[in-house]
C-alpha positions in Angstrom: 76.5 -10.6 86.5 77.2 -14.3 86.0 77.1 -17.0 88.2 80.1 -19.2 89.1 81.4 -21.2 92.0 83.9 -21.0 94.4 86.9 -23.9 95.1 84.8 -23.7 98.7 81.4 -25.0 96.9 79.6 -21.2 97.4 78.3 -19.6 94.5 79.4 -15.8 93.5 78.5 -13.4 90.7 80.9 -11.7 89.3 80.7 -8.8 86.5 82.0 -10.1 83.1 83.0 -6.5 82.0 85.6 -6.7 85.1 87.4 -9.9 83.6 91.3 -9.4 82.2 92.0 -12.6 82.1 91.6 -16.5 82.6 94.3 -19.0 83.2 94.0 -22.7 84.6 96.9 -24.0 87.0 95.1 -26.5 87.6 92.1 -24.2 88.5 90.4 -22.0 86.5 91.8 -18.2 88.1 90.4 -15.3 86.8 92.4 -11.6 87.1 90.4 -9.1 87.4 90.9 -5.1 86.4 91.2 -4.6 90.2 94.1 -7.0 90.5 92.2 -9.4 92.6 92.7 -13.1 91.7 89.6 -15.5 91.9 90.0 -18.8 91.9 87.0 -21.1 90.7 86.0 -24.7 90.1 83.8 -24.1 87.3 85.5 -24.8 83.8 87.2 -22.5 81.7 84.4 -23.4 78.5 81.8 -23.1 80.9 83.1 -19.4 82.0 83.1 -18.5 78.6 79.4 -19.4 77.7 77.7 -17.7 80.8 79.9 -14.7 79.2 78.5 -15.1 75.9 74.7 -15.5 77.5 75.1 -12.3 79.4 76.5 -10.0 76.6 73.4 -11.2 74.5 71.0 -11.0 77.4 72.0 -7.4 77.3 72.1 -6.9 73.7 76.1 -6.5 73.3 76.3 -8.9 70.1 78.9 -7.2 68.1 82.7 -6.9 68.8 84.0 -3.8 70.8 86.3 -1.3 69.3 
């Protein structure tokens, strides 16, 4: 799970595997799988990193097929 925050200021974790996609309108929205939208303040680089953290953390280094 990764950390990011909520328009509102609260934190929520969310599971990176669950991401489709990412889009910035002006706010960073992520799509999940489930079809829910979420719609962050945190920055679209910073997103990325925390994914990159946590697939190392759990030893996913390598591109999947």
């Amino acid at each position: 799970m990764i950390e990011v925050m909520r328009l509102d200021g609260k934190k929520y974790w969310i599971n990176p595997h669950m991401i489709e996609s990412m889009e910035t309108n002006p706010d960073l929205t992520l799509l999940m799988l489930s079809g829910r939208k979420i719609v962050l303040k945190n920055d679209p680089q910073d997103v990325i990193d925390k994914i990159i953290a946590y697939r190392k953390k759990i030893g996913i280094n390598s591109q999947e097929v």
